[in-house]
N, CA, C and O atoms as a GROMACS GRO file, in nm:
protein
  452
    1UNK      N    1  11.018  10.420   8.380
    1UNK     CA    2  10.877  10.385   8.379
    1UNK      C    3  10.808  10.456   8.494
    1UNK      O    4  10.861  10.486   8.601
    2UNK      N    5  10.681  10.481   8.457
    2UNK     CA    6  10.583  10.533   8.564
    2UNK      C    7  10.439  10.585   8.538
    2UNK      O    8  10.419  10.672   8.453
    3UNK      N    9  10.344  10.536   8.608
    3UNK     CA   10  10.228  10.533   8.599
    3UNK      C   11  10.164  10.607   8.708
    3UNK      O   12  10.236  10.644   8.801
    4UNK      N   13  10.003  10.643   8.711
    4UNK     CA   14   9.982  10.728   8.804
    4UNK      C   15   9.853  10.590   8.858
    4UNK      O   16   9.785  10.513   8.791
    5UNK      N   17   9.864  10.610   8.996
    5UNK     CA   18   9.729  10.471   9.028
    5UNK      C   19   9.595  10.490   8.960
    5UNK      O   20   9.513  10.404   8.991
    6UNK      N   21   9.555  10.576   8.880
    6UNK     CA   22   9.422  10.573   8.764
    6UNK      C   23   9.501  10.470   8.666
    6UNK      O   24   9.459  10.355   8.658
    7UNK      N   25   9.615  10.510   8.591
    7UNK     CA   26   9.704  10.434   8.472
    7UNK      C   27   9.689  10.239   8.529
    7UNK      O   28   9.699  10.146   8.449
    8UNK      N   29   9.665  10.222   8.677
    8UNK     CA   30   9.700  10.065   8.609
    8UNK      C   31   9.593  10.014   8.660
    8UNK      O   32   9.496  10.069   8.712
    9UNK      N   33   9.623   9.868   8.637
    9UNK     CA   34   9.492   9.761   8.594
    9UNK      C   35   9.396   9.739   8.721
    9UNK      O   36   9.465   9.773   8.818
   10UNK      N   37   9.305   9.710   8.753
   10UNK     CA   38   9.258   9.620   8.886
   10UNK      C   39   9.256   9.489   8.871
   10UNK      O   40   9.198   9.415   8.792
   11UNK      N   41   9.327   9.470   8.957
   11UNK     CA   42   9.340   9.298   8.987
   11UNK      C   43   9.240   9.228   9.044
   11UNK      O   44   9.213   9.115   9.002
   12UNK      N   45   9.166   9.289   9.155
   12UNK     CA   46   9.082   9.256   9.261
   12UNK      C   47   9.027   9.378   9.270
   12UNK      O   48   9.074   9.489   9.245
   13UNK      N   49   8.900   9.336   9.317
   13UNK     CA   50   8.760   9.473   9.353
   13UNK      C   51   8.717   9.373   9.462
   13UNK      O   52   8.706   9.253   9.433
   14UNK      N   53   8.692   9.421   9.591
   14UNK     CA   54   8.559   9.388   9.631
   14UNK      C   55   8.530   9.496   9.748
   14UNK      O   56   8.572   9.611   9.757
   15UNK      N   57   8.453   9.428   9.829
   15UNK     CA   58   8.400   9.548   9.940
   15UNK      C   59   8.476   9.585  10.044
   15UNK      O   60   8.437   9.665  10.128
   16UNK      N   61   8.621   9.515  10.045
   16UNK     CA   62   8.706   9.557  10.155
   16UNK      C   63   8.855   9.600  10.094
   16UNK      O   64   8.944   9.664  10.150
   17UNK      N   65   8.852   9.531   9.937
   17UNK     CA   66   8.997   9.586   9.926
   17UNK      C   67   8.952   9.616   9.756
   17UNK      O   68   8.862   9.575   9.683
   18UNK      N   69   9.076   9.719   9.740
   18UNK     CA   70   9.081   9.744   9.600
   18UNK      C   71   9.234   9.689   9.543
   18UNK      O   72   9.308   9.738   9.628
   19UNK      N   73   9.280   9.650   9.493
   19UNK     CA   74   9.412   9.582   9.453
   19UNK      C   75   9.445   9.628   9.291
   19UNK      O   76   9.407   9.541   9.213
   20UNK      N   77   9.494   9.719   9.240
   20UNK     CA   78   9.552   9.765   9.137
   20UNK      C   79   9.742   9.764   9.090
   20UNK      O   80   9.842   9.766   9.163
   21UNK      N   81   9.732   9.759   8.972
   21UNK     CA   82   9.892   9.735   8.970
   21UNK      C   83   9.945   9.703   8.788
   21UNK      O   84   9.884   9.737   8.686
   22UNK      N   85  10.075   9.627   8.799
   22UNK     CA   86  10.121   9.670   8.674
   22UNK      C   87  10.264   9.525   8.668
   22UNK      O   88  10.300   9.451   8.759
   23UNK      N   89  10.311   9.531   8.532
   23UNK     CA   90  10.454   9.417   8.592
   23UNK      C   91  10.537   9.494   8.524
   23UNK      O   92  10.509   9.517   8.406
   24UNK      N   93  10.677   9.562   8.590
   24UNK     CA   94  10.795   9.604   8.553
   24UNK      C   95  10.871   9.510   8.550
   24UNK      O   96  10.891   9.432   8.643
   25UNK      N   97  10.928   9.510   8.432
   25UNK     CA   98  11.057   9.367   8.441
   25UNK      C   99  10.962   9.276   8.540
   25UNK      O  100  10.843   9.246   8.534
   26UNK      N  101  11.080   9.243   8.642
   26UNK     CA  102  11.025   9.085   8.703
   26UNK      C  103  10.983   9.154   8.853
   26UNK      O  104  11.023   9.117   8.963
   27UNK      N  105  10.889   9.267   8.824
   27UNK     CA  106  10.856   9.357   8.952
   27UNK      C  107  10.695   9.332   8.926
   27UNK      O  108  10.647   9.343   8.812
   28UNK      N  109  10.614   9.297   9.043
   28UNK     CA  110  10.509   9.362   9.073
   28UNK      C  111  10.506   9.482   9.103
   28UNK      O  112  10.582   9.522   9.191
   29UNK      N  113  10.416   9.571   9.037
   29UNK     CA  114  10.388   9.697   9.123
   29UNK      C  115  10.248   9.746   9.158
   29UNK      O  116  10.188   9.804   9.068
   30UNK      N  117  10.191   9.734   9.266
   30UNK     CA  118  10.062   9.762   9.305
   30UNK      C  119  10.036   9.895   9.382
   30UNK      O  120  10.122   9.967   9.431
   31UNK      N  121   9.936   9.909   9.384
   31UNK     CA  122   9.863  10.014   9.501
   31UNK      C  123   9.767   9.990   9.532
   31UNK      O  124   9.675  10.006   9.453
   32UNK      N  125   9.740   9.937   9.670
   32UNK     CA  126   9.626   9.881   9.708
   32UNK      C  127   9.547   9.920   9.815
   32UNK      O  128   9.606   9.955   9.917
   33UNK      N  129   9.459   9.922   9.813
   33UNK     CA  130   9.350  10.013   9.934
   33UNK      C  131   9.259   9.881  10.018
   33UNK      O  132   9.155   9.834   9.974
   34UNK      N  133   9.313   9.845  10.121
   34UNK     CA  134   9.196   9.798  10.218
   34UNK      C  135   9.072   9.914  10.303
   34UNK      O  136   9.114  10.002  10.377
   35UNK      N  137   8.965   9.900  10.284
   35UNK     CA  138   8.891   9.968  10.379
   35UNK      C  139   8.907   9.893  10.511
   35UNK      O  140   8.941   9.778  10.538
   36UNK      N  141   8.858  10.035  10.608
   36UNK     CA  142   8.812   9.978  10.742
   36UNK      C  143   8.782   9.835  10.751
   36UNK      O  144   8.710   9.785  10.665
   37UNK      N  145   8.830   9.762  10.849
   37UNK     CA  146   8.762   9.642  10.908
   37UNK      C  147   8.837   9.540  10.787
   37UNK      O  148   8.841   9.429  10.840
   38UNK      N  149   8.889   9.531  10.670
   38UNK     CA  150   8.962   9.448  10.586
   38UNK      C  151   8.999   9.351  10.638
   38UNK      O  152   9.022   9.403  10.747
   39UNK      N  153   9.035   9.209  10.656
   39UNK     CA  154   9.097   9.112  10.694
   39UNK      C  155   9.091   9.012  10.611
   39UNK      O  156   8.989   8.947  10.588
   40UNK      N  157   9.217   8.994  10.555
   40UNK     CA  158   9.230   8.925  10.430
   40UNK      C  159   9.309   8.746  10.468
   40UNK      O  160   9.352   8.664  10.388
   41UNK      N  161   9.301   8.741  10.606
   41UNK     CA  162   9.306   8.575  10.647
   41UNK      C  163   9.264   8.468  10.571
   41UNK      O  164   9.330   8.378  10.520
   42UNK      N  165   9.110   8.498  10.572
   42UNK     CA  166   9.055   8.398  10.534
   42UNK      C  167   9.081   8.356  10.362
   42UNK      O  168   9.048   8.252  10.305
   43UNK      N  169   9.155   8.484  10.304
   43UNK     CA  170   9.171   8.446  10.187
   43UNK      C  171   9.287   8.360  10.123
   43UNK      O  172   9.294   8.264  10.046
   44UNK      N  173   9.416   8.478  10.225
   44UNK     CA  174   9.523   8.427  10.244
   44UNK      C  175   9.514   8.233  10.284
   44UNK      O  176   9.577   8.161  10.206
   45UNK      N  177   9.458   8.183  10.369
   45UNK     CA  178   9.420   8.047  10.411
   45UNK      C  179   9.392   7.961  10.314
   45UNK      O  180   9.446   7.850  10.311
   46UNK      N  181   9.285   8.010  10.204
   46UNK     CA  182   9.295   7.945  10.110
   46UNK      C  183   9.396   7.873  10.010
   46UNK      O  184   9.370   7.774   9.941
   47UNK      N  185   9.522   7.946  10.018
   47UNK     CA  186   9.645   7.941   9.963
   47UNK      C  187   9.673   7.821   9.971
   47UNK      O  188   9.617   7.779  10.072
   48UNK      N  189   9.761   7.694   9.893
   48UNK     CA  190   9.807   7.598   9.915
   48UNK      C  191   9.852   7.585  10.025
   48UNK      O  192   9.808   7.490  10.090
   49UNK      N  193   9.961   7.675  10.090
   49UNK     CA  194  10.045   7.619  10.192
   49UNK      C  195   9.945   7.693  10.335
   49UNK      O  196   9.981   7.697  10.453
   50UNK      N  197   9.821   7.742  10.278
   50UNK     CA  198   9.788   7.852  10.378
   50UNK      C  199   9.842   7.962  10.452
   50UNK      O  200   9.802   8.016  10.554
   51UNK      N  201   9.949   7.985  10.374
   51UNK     CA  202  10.029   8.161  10.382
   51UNK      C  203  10.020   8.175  10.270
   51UNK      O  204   9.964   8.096  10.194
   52UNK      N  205  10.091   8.311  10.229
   52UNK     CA  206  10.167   8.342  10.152
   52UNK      C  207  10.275   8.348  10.185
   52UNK      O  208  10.325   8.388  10.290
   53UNK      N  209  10.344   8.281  10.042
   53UNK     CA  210  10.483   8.266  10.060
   53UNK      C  211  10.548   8.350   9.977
   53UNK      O  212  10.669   8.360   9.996
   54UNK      N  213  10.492   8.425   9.875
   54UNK     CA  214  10.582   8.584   9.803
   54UNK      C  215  10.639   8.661   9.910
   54UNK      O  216  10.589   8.670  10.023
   55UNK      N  217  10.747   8.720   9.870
   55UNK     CA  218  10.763   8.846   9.985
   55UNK      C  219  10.726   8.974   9.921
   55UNK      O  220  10.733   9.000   9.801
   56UNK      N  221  10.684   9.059  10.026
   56UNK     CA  222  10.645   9.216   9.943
   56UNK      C  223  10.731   9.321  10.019
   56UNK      O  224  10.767   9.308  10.136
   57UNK      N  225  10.758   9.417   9.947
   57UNK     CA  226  10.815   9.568   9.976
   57UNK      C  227  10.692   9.680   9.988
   57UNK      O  228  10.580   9.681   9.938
   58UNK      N  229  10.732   9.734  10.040
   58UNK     CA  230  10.647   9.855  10.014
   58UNK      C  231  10.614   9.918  10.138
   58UNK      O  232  10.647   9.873  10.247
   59UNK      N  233  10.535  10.044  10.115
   59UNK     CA  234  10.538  10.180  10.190
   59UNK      C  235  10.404  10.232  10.190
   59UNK      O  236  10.342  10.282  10.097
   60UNK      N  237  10.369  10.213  10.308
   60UNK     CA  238  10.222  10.254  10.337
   60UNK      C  239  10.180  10.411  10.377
   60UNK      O  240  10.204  10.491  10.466
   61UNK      N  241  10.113  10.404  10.271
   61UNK     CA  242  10.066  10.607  10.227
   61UNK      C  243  10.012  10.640  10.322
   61UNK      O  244  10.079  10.700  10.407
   62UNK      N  245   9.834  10.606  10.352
   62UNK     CA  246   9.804  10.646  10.461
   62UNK      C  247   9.718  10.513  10.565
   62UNK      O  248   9.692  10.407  10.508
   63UNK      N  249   9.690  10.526  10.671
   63UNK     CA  250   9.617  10.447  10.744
   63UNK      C  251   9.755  10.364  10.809
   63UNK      O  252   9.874  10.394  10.792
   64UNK      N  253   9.698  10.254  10.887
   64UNK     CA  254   9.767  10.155  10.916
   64UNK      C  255   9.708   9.967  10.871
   64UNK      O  256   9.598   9.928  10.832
   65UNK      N  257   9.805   9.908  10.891
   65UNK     CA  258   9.797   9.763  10.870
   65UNK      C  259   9.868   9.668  10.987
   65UNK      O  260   9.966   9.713  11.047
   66UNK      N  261   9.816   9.538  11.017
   66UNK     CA  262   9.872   9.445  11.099
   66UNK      C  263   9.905   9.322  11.013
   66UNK      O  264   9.813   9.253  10.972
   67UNK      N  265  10.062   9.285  10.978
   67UNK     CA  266  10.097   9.159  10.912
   67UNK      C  267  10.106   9.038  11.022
   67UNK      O  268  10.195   9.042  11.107
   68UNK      N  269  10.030   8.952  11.019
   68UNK     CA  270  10.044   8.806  11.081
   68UNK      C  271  10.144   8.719  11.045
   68UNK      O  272  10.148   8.710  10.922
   69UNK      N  273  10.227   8.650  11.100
   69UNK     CA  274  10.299   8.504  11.027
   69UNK      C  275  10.268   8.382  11.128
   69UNK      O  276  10.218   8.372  11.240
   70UNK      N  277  10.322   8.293  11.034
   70UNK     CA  278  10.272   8.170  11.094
   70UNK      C  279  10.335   8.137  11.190
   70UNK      O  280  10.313   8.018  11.210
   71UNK      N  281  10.446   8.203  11.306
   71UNK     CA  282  10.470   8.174  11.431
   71UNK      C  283  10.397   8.212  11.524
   71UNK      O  284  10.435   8.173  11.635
   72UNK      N  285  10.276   8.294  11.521
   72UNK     CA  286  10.208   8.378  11.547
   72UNK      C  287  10.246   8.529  11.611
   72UNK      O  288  10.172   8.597  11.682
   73UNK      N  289  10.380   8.562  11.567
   73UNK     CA  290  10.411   8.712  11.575
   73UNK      C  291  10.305   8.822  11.462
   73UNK      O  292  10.261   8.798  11.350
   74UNK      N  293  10.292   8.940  11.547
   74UNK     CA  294  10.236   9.004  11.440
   74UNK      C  295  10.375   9.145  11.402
   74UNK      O  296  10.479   9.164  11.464
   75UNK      N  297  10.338   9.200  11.314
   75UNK     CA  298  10.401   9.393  11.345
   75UNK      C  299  10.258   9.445  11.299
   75UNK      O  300  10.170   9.370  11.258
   76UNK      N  301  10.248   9.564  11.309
   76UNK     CA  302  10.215   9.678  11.279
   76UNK      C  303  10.279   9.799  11.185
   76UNK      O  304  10.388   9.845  11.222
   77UNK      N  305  10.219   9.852  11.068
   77UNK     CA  306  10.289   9.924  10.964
   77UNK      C  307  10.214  10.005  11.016
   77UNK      O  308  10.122   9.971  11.090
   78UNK      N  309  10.243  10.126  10.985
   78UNK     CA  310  10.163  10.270  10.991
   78UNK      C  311  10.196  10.372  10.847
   78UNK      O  312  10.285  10.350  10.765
   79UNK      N  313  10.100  10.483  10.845
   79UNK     CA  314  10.195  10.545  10.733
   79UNK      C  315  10.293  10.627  10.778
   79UNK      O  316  10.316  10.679  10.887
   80UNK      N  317  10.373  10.630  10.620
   80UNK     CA  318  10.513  10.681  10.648
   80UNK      C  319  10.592  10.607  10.671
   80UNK      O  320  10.700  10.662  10.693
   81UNK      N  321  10.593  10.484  10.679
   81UNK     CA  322  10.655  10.362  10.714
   81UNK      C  323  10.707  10.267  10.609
   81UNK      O  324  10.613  10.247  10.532
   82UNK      N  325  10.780  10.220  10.582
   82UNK     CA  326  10.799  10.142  10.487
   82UNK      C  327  10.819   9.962  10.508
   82UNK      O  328  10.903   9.928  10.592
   83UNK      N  329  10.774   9.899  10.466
   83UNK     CA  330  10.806   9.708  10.523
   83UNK      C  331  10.799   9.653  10.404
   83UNK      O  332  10.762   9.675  10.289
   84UNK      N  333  10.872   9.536  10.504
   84UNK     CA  334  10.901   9.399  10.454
   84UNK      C  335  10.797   9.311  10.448
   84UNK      O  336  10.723   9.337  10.543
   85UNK      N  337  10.752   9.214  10.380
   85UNK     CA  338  10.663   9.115  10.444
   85UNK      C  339  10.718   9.057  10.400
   85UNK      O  340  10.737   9.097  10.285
   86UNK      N  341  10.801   8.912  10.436
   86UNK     CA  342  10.862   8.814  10.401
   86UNK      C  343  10.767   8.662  10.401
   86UNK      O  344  10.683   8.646  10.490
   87UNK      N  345  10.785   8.582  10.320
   87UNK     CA  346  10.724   8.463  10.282
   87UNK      C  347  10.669   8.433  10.401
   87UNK      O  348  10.730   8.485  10.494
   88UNK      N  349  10.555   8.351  10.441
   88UNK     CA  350  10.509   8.265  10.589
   88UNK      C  351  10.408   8.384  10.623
   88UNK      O  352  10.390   8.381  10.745
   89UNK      N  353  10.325   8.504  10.556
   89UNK     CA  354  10.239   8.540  10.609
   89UNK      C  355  10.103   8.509  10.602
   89UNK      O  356  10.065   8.462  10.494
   90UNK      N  357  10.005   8.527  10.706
   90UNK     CA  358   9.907   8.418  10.700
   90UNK      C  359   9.793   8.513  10.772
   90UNK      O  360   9.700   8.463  10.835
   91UNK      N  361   9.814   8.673  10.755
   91UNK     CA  362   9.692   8.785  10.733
   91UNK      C  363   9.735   8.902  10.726
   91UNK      O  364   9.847   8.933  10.764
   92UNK      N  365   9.656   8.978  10.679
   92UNK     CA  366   9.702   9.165  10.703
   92UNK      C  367   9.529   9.171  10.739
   92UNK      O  368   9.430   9.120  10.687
   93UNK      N  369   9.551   9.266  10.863
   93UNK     CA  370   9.415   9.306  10.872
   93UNK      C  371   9.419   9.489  10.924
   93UNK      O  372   9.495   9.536  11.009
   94UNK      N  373   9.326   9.557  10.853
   94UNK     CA  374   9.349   9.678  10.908
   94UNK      C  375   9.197   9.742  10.992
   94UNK      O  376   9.077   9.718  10.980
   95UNK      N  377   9.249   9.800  11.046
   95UNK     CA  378   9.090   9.832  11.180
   95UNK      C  379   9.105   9.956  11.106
   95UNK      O  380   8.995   9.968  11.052
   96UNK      N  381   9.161  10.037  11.079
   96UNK     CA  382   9.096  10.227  11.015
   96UNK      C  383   9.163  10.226  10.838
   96UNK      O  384   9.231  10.324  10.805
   97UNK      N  385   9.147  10.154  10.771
   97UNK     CA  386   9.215  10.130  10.661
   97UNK      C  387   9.322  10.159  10.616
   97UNK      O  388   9.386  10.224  10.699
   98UNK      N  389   9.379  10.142  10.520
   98UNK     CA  390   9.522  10.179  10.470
   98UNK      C  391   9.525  10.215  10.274
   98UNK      O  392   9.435  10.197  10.192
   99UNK      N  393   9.630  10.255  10.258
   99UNK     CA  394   9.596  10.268  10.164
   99UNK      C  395   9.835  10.272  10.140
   99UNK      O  396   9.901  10.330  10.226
  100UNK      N  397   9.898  10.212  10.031
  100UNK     CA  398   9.976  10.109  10.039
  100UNK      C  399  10.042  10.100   9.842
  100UNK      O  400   9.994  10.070   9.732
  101UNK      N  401  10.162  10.142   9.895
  101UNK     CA  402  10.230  10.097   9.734
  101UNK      C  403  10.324   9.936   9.799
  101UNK      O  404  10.363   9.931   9.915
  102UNK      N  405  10.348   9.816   9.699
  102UNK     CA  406  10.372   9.723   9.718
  102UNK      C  407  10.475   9.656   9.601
  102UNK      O  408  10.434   9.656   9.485
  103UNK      N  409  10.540   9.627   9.615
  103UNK     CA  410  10.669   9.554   9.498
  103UNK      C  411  10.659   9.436   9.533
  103UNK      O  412  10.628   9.408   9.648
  104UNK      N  413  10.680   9.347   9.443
  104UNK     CA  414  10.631   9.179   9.447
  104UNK      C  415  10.756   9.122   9.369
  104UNK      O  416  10.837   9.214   9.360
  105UNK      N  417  10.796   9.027   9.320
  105UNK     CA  418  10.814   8.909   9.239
  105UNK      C  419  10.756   8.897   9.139
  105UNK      O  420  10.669   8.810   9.150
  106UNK      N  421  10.760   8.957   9.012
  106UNK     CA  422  10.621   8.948   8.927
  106UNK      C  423  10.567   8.781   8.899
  106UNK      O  424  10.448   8.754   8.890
  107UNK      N  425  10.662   8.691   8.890
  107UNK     CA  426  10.649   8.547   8.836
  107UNK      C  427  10.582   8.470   8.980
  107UNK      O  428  10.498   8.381   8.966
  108UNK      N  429  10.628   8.516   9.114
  108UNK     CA  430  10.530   8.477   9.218
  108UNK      C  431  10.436   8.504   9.228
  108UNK      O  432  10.356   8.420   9.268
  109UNK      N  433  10.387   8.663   9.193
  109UNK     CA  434  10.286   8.706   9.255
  109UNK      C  435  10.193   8.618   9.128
  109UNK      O  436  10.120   8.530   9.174
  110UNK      N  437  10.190   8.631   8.998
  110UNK     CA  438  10.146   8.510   8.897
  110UNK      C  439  10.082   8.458   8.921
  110UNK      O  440   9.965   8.452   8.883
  111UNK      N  441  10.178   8.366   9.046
  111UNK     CA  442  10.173   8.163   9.090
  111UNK      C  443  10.030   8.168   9.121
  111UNK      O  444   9.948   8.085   9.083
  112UNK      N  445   9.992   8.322   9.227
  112UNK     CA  446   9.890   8.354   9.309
  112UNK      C  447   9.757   8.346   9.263
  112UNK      O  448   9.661   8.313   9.332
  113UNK      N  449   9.754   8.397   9.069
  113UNK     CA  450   9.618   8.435   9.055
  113UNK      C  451   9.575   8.277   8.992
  113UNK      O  452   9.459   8.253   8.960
   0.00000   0.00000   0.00000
């Protein structure tokens, strides 16, 4: 299988992120673009447990990103980089945008919409 990021769906549009993607077997597969200044906390918060609790894979193309968890550690991804985000995160925010392929859980990421 393989698609080119025109080929799949948008999940989400708005003025800070673009969120596109697809379900392989029991795979999310996205490509997602935060602009400048993005901080997706407040959305993430909304969440039942107020994280997210999916974990994601993936490899950030260009820009950078900051993942939060709820101990209050952060990391930093850059591109060229590849991460983990494991369940208990509770923001990604990027200051010069990013732009980001992502593998999910397809039946979690679901739970989400």
């Amino acid at each position: 299988m393989k698609s080119s990021r025109a080929g799949l769906d948008t999940i989400m549009e708005s003025e800070v992120a673009t969120l596109s993607g697809t379900v392989w077997g029991e795979m999310a597969v996205n490509i997602n673009r935060f602009e400048p200044g993005c901080d997706l906390s407040a959305m993430i918060a909304q969440l039942s447990t107020g994280s997210c609790q999916v974990p994601h894979w993936g490899y950030v193309i260009e820009g950078s990103l900051t993942i939060g968890y709820l101990d209050g550690s952060t990391e930093s991804v850059g591109a060229g980089e590849v991460f983990y985000m494991p369940p208990g995160h509770n923001s990604v925010v990027t200051e010069t945008g990013c732009l980001i392929a992502e593998f999910s859980p397809a039946a979690e990421m679901a739970a989400l919409q």
